[in-house]
C-alpha positions in Angstrom: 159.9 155.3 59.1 163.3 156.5 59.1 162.4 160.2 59.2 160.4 159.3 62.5 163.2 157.0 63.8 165.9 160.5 62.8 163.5 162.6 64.6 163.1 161.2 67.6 167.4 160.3 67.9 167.3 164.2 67.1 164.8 165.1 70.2 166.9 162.2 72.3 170.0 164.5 71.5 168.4 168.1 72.3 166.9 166.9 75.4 169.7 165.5 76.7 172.1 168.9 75.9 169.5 170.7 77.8 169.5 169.0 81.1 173.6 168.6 80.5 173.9 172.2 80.0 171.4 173.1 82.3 173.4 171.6 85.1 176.4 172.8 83.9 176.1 176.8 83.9 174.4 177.0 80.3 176.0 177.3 77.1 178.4 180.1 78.6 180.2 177.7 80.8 180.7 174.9 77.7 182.2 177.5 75.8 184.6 179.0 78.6 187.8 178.5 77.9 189.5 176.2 80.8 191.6 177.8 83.7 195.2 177.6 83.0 197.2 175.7 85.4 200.4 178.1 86.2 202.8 175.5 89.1 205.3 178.7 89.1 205.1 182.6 89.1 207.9 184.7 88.4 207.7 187.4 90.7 211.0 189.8 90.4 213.8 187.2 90.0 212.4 184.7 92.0 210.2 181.9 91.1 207.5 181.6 93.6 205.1 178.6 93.6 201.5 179.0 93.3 198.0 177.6 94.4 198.8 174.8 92.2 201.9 173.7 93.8 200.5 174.6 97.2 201.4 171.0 98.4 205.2 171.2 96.8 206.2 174.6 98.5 205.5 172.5 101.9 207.5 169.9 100.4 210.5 171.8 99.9 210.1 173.8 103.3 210.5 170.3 104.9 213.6 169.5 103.2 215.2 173.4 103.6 213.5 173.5 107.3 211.7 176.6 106.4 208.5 178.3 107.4 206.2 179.0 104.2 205.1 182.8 102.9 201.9 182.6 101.0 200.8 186.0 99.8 196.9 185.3 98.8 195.9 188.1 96.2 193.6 188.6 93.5 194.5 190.7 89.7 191.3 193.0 90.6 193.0 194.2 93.6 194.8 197.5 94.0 196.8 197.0 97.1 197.6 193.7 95.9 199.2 194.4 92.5 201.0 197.3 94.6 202.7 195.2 97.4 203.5 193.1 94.5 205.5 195.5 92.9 206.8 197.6 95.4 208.0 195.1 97.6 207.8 191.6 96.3 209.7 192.4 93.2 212.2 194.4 94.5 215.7 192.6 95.0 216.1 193.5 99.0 213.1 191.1 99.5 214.7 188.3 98.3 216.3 187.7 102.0 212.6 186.8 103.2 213.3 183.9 100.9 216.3 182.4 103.1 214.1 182.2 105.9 210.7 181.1 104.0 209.2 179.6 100.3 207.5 181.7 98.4 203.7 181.2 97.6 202.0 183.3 95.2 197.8 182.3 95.5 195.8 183.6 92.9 192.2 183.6 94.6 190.5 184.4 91.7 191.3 180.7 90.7 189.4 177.7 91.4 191.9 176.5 93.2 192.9 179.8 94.7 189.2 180.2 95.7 189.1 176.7 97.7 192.2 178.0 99.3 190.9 180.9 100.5 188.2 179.2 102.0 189.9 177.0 103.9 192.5 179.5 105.5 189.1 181.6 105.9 190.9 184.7 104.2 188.7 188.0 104.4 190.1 190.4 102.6 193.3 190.8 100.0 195.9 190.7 100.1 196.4 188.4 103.3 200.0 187.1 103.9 199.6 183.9 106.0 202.9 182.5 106.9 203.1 178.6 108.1 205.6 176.8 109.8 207.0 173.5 107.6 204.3 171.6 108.3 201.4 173.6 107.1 200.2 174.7 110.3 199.3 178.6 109.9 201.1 180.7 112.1 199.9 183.9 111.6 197.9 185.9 109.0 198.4 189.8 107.9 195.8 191.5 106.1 196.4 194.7 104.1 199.6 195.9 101.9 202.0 196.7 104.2 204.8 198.6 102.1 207.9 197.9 104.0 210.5 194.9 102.7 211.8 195.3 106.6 208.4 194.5 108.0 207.9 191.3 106.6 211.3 190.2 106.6 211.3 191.0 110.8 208.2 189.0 111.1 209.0 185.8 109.4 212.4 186.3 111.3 210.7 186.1 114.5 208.8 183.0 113.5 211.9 181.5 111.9 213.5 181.8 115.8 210.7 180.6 117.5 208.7 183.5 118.7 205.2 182.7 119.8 202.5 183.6 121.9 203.6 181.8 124.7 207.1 182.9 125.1 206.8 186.4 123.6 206.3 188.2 127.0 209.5 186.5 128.8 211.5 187.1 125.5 210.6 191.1 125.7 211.8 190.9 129.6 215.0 189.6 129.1 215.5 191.8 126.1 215.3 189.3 123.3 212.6 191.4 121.4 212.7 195.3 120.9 209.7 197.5 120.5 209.3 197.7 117.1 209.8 193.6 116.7 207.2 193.6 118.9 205.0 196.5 117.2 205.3 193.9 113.9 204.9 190.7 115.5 201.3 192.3 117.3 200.0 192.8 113.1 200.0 189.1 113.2 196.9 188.7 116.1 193.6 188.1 115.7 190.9 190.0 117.6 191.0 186.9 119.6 194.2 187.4 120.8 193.9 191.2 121.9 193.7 191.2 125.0 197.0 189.3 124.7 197.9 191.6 122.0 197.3 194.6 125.0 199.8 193.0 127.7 202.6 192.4 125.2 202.5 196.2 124.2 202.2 197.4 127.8 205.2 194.9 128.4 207.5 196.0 125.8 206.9 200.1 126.6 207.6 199.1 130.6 210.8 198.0 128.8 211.9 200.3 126.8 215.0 202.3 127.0 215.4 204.2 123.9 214.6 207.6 122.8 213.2 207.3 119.7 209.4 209.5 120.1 208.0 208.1 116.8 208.7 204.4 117.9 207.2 205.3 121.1 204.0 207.1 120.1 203.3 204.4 117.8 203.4 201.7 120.0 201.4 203.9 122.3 198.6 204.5 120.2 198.9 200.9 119.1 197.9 200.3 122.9 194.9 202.4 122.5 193.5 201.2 119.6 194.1 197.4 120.8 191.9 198.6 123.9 189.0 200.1 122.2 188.9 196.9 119.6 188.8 195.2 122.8 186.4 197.3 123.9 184.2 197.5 120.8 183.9 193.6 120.3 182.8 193.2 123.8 186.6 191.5 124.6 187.1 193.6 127.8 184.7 194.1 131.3 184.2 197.9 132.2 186.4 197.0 135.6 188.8 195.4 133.1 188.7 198.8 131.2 189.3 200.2 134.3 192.3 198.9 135.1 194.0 199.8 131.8 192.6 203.2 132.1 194.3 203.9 135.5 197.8 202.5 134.3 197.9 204.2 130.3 199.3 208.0 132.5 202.1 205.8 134.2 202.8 204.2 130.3 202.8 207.8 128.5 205.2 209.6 131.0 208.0 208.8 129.0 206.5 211.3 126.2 206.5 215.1 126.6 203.0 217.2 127.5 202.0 217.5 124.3 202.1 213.7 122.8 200.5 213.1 126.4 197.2 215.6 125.3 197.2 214.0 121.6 197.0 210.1 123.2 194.6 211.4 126.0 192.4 212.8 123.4 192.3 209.5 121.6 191.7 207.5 124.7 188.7 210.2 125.5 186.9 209.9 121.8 187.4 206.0 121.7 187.1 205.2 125.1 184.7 207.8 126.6 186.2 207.8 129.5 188.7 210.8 129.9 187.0 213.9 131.1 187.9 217.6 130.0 187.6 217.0 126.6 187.2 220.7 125.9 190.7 221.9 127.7 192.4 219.0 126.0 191.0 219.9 122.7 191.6 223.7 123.2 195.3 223.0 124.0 195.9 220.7 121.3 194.7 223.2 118.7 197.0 226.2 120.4 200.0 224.0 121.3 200.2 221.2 119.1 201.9 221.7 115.2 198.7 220.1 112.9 201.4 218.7 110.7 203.3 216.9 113.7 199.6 215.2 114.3 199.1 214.6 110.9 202.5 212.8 110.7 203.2 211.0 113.8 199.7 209.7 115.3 197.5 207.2 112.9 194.2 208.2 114.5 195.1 211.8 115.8 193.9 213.9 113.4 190.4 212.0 113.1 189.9 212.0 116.9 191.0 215.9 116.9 187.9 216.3 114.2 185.8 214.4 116.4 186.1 215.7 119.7 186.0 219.1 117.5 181.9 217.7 116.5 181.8 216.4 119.5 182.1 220.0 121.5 180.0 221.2 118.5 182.9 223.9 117.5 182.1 222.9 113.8 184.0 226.1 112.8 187.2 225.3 114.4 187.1 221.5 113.1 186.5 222.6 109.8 189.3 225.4 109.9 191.3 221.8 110.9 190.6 220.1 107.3 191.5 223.2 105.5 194.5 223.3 107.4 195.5 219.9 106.3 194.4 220.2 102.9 196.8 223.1 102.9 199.8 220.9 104.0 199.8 219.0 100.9 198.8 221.8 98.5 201.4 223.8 99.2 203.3 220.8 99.7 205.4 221.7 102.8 205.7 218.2 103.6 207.4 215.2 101.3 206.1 213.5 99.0 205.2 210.0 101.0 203.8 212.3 104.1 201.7 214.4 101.6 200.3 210.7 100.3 199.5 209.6 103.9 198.3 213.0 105.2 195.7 212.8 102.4 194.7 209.4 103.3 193.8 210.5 106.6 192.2 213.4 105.5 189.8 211.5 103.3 189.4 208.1 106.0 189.0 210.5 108.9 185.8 212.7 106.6 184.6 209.1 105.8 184.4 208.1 109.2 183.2 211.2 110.9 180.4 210.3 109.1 179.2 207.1 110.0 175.5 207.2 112.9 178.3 206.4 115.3 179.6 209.5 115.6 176.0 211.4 115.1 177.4 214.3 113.0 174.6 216.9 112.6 173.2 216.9 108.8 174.1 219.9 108.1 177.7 219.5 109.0 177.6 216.3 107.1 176.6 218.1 103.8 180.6 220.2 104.4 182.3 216.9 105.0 181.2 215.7 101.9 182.2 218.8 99.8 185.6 218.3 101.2 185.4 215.1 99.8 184.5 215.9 96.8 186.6 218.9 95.9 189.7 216.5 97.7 188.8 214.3 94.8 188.8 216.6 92.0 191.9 218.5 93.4 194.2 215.2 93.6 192.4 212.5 92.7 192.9 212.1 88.6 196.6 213.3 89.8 199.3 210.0 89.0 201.3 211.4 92.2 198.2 210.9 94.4 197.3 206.7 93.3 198.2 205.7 96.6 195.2 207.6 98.5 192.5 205.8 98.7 189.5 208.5 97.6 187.0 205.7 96.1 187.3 203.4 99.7 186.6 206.9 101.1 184.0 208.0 99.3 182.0 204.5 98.9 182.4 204.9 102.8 180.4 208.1 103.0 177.8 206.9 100.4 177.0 204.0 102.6 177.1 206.0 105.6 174.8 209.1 104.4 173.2 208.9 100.8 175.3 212.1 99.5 177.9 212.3 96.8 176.4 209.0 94.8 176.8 210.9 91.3 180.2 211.4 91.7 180.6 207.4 92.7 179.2 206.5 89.5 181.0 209.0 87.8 184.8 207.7 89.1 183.3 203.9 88.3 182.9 205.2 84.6 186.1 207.1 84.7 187.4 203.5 85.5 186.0 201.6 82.8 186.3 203.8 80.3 190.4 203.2 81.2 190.2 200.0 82.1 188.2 198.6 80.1 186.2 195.8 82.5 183.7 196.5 85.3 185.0 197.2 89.0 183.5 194.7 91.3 181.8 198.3 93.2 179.0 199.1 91.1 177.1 197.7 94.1 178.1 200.1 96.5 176.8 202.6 93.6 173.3 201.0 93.7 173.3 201.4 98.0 174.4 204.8 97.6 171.2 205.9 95.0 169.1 203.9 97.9 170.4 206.1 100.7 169.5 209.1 98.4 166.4 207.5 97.8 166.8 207.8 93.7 165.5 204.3 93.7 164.6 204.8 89.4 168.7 205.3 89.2 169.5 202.4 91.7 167.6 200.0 89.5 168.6 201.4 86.5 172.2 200.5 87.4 171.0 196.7 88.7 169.0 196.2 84.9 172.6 197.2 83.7 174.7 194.7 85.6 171.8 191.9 85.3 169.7 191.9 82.2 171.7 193.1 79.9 174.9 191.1 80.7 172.5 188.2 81.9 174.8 188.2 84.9 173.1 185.7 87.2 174.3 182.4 86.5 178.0 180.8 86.2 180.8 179.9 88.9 179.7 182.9 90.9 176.3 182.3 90.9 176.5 182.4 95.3 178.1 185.5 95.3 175.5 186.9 92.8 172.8 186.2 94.7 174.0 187.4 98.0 174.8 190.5 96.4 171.4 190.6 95.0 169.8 189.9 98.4 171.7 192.4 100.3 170.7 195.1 97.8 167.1 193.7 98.2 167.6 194.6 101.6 168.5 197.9 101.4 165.6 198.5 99.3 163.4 197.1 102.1 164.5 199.3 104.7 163.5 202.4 102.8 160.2 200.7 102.4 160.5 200.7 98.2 159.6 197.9 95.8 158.2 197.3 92.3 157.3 194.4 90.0 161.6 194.3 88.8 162.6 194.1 91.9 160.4 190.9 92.4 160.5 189.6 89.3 164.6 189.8 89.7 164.4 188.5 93.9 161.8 185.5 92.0 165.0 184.9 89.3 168.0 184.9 91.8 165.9 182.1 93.9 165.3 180.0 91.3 168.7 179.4 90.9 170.1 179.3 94.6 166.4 178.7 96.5 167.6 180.0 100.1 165.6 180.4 103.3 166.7 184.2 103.8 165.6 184.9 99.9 162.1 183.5 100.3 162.1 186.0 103.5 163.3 189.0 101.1 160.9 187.6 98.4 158.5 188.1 101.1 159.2 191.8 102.2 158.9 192.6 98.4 155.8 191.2 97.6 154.4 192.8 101.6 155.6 196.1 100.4 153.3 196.0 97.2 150.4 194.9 99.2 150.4 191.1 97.7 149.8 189.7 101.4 149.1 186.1 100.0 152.5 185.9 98.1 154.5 187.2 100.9 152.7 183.9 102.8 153.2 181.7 100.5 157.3 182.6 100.6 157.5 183.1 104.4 155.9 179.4 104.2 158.6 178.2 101.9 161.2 179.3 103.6 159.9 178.2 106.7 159.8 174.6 104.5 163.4 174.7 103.8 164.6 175.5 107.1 162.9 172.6 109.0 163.8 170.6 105.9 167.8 171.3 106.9 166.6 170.6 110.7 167.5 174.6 111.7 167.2 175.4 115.1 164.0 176.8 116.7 165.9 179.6 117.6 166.7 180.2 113.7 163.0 179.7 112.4 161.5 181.7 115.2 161.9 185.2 112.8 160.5 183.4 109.9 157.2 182.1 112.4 156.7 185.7 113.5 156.8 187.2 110.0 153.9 184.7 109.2 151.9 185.0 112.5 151.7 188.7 111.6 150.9 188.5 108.1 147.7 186.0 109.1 146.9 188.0 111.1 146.7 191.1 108.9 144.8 189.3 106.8 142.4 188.2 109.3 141.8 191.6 111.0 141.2 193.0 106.6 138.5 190.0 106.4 136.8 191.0 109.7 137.1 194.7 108.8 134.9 193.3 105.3 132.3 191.8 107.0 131.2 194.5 109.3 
């Protein structure tokens, strides 16, 4: 009796540890060691607050009547840990701090994570910078490596710039053009076509004589125009108008910046006409290194137009050129960093379908790449230049280059010691290549093997998993893993869209009934969480066309 009445307190007990651990990330999350709560980060020689303090720094920024500078990074992040140390920590920042209190988020937090939610923060790092009441003000995304530039934008808040008052402010010469050039990093897309008649304001205004300044706010212009453009902001007459007054706005500069901007306006507006004479006098009157140096988007827009016009030889005598530059290092150091970072964007870009590079010419792009990488890219002078963002770039765009991908991710870990949070973009690029047995070798190396699909991140997981699902789709590939895995990731987060992928799968390998039967599910789900007609409509389709398949194969058997 008492061996029956131990056993069944003994199945009581395992029972109830499964269903608690079941619900509570397995065994893996029990014995996860809990986040440490850090209130304050010393950052140089300042104590900043952190995401658990978040409340405090607004505290004290009542009390000092300051605005607040939250900084929202993550440890995995290059740029991040560089803006930290190359600005943050250096003693000239430390002036930031008697206009504004200092807030270090770590977003890979839980904390830091609900955070970053709420301020809806994109990308890292992202300074967001709020007035005393917690109201954000404006957000910047990137590292931007300049003490002065942050400093001049929380200076402007700290006096009261804003949207509102900005234009009158730059009319009665309150503002100058580069306060206005750093205020402008603070709007969203939303605000571009605001963004567009604050620049044109400002270079009406301005009296000075300094050509860098001027060309940069300039091109700013431009590029706030075609974003405008791009995102649908701006009506063709609209366009129009711009277009007509950009000659007035660049005859302050001399003939040649004039050709460089027109050029620019021509490949991102389509607009300009003789491409081909400004192009042809660019190359015989402009200095190469003067572009490279002075005009963010010059030198990609000079390769373009060059592909474009189809002189493939001249454009690629261009990227020589400018690989030269830095080789033979006629330029310093920092401009030999940046020219290569424009090098290796502009090759990355060239190659997305938008700008329709022939194949062949595509294959040369990414040798250039490759040989920039091997030629600078183990180099400690050369950290800065962002070859892997450039090269995933040109995996996703074309399907070339994915060995060397996977061979700069094992370079990493073999240093580093921990997986890069890219492996993905390793598993689109074998896709593109079509070397689907290496794609999903890699995936049974991040998933099985490191049984990497359940935990905090288990979302994140699964979108990945989906979106890789996807790619698979499109080039019309599947396999029992990849629905066995698509079956595993719904179990634990059972999603509309994933049925729908589940679906595509199973349709690929000819197991019409399956792909039903999860087209039906997620159709389930969706009216379950009262979607829209509009958003079910897809889902409908997809089914009406598999029945109907299915019908036409049962006719086809009885005659």
């Amino acid at each position: 009796m008492v061996r029956k009445t131990l056993l069944f307190l003994f199945l009581l007990i395992a029972i109830g540890m499964f269903f608690y651990f079941k619900t509570h990330g397995g065994l893996s999350a029990f014995l996860k060691p809990k986040e440490k709560k850090v209130f304050y980060r010393k950052i140089g020689e300042i104590d900043w607050f952190t995401e658990y303090s978040f409340e405090k720094a607004f505290e004290k920024a009542k009390n000092e009547n300051k605005l607040v500078f939250a900084d929202f990074s993550a440890k995995w992040c290059g740029p991040c840990q560089q803006l930290k140390k190359r600005v943050f920590e250096k003693k000239e920042f430390e002036k930031v701090f008697k206009l504004a209190i200092p807030v270090y988020i770590e977003c890979t937090s839980k904390i830091g994570t609900e955070l970053s939610k709420r301020f809806s923060i994109s990308g890292f790092p992202t300074v967001v910078i709020f007035d005393k009441n917690g109201k954000p003000l404006t957000s910047i995304t990137g590292a931007h490596l300049s003490v002065d530039f942050y400093y001049d934008i929380v200076s402007l808040y700290s006096k009261g710039v804003n949207r509102e008052n900005i234009i009158p402010m730059i009319k009665e010469k309150e503002l100058n053009l580069k306060q206005v050039l750093y205020f402008g990093e603070g709007f969203s897309l939303s605000d571009y076509p605001l963004k567009a008649k604050v620049l044109k304001v400002a270079i009406e205004n301005y009296r000075g004589n300094d050509r860098e300044l001027l060309i940069e706010a300039n091109e700013e212009l431009v590029l706030t125009l075609f974003y405008m453009k791009q995102k649908g902001l701006i009506e063709e007459s609209g366009l129009k108008k711009w277009l007509d007054s950009l000659p007035q706005l660049f005859s302050s500069l001399d003939k040649k910046d004039k050709e460089v901007l027109t050029l620019e306006v021509s490949c991102m507006l389509r607009q300009c006409k003789n491409v081909s004479k400004t192009f042809d006098f660019i190359l015989k009157e402009c200095s190469l290194k003067d572009i490279l140096i002075n005009y963010e988007k010059g030198f990609f827009t000079l390769l373009k137009a060059g592909m474009k016009l189809k002189k493939f030889d001249e454009t690629n005598k261009l990227i020589e050129e400018a690989i030269e530059i830095v080789k033979k290092k006629q330029v310093s150091y920092p401009d030999r960093v940046y020219i290569l970072q424009s090098i290796c964007l502009s090759i990355a870009n060239l190659c997305t379908p938008y700008c329709n590079i022939p194949e062949k010419e595509v294959k040369k792009l990414g040798n250039y790449l490759a040989k920039l990488y091997i030629d600078f890219g183990k180099s400690p002078f050369y950290q800065d230049v962002p070859f892997l963002s450039a090269i995933m770039r040109f995996n996703k765009s074309t399907g070339e280059l994915p060995e060397l991908l996977e061979s700069i991710w094992h370079e990493y870990i073999k240093k580093n010691k921990e997986k890069l949070p890219f492996y993905e973009q390793i598993i689109f690029a074998y896709i593109n290549a079509e070397n689907f047995e290496k794609a999903e070798k890699i995936l049974k190396e991040q998933f099985d093997k490191q049984n990497n699909l359940s935990g905090e991140n288990t979302r994140n997981v699964a979108i990945m998993i989906n979106t890789i699902m996807q790619e698979f789709v499109s080039k019309e590939y599947a396999d029992k893993y990849l629905v066995s895995l698509m079956g595993k990731v719904i179990k634990l987060d059972p999603q509309p869209e994933y049925f729908h992928t589940l679906a595509s799968l199973y349709q690929l390998q000819g197991d019409i009934k399956n792909a039903i039967k999860n087209l039906k599910k997620a159709i389930e789900i969706l009216k379950a969480k009262n979607a829209s007609d509009k958003e079910i409509k897809p889902y409908l389709e997809a089914l009406s066309e598999l029945e109907r398949r299915i019908k036409t194969v049962k006719e086809e058997k009885k005659n």
